[in-house]
C-alpha positions as CSV (number, residue, x, y, z in Angstrom):
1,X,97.2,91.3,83.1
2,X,93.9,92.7,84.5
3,X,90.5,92.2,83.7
4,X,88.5,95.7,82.9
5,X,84.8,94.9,83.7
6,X,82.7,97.9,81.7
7,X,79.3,98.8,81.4
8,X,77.5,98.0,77.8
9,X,77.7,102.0,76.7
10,X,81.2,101.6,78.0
11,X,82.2,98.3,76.0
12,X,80.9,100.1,72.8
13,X,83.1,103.4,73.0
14,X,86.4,101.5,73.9
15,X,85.7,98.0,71.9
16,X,85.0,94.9,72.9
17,X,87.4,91.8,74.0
18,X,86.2,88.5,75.7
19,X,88.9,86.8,78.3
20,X,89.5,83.3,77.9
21,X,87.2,81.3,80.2
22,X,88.6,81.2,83.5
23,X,90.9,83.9,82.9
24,X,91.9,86.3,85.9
25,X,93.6,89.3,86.7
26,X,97.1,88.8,88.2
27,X,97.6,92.1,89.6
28,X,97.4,92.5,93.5
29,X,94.1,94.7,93.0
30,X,92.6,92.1,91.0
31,X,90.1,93.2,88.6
32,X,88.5,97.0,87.9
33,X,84.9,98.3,86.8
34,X,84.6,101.2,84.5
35,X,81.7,103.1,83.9
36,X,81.5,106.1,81.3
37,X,80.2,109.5,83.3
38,X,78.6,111.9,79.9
39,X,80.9,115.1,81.3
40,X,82.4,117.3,79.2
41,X,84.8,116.2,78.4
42,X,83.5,112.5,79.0
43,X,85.0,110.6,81.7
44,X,85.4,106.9,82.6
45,X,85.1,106.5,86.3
46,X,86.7,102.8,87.6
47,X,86.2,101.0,90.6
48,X,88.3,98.7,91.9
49,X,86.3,95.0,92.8
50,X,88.7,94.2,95.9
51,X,89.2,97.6,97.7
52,X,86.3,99.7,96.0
53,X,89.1,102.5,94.7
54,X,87.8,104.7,92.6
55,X,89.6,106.3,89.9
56,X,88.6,108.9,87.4
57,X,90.3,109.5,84.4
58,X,89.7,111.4,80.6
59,X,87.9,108.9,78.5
60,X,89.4,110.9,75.1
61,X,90.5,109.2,72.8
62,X,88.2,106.5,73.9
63,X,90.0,103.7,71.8
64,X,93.0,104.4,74.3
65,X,91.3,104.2,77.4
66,X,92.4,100.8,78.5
67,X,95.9,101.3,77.7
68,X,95.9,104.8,80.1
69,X,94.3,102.5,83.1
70,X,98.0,101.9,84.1
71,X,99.1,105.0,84.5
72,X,96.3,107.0,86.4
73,X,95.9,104.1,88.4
74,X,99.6,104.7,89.1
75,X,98.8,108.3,90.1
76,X,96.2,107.6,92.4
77,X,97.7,104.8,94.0
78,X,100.7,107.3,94.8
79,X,98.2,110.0,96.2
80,X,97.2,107.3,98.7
81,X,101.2,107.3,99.6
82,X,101.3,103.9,98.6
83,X,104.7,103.1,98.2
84,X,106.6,103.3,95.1
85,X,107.5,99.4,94.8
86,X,103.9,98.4,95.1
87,X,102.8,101.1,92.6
88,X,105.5,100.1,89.6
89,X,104.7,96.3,90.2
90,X,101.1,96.6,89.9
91,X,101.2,99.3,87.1
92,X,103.8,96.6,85.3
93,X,101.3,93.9,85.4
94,X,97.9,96.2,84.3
95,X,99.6,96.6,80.9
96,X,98.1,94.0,79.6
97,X,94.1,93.9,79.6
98,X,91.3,92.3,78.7
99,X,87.9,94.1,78.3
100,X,85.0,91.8,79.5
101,X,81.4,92.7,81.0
102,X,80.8,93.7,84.8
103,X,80.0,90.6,86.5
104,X,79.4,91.9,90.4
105,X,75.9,93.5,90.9
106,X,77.6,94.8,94.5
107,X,80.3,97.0,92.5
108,X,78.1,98.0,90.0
109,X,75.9,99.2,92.6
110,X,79.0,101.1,94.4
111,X,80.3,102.7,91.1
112,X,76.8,104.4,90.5
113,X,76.9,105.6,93.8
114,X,80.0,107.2,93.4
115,X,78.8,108.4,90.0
116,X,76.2,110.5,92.1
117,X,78.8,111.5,94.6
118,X,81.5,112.6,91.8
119,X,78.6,114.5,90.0
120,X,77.7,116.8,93.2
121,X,81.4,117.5,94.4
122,X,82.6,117.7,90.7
123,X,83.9,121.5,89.6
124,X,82.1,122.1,86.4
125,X,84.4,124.4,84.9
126,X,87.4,122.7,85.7
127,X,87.1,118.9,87.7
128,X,90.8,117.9,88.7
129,X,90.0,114.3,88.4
130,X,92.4,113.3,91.2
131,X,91.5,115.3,93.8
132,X,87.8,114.0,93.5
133,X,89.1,110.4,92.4
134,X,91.2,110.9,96.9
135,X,88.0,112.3,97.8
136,X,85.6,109.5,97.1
137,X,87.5,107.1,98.4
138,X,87.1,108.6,101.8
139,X,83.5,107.8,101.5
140,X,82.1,105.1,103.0
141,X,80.7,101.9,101.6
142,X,78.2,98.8,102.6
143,X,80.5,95.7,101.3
144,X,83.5,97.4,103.4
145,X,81.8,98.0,107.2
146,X,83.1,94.5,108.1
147,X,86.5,95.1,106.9
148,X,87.6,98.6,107.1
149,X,84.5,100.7,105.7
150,X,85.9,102.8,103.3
151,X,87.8,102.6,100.1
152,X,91.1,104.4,101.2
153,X,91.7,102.3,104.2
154,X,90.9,98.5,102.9
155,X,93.9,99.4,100.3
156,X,96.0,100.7,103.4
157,X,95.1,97.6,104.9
158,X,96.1,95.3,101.6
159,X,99.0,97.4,101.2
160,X,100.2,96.6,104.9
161,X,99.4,93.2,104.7
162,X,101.8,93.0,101.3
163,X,104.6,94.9,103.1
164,X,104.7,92.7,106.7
């Protein structure tokens, strides 16, 4: 089960559920912002609280969104070569979710950044949402400079840990 963290204009497209106090994710990734970027078509555009992933994915049909989380979450992981194992365990455990309010001002701050970013590389007439989603994680970001400063090499660094 993970925790998906939206913003307010988020939480109203997709609905609203509160996690039990105290609840947490259980995935290795632990839990994951979304944001809603007003594209057409509309995207959602997540961040990841532990590694600062992003992913970006089709928000249509909105009520759906949370269920799909799993699965492009999947994809990207794999476009980071993350190995298979890793990728079907965590993908396993993300669906179940619980939809609750962004509660880290830091990742917040790092998804509108990235909001920016994915506006200015973005192909208008025909984004491939994966490509950018590899792309942005290259970039690099405040919270990470004492660990490994960008996104795509703290989860190489989480996922080596996990395999030793």
């Amino acid at each position: 089960m993970f925790l998906l963290r939206a913003t307010a204009k988020l939480r109203q497209r997709i609905g609203q559920s509160a996690p039990h106090d105290g609840e947490r994710s259980t995935t290795l990734l632990g839990d994951w912002y979304a944001t809603l970027l007003p594209w057409r078509p509309q995207v959602a555009l997540l961040v990841n609280e532990r590694t600062l992933l992003p992913v970006l994915m089709a928000l249509a049909p909105a009520a759906t969104m949370p269920a799909r989380v799993a699965d492009q979450v999947g994809a990207v992981l794999a476009a980071h070569c993350v190995p298979d194992l890793v990728i079907r365990t965590e993908v396993d455990q993300m669906r179940q979710w619980r939809i609750a309010p962004t509660a880290n001002r830091s990742v917040v701050g790092i998804m509108n950044e990235f909001s920016f970013l994915a506006d200015a590389w973005r192909d208008a007439a025909k984004p491939n949402l994966l490509d950018l989603a590899v792309r942005l994680a290259a970039t690099p970001c405040s919270p990470l400079y004492k660990r490994h400063v960008r996104p795509d090499r703290e989860l190489a660094a989480i996922v080596q840990q996990i395999s030793s």
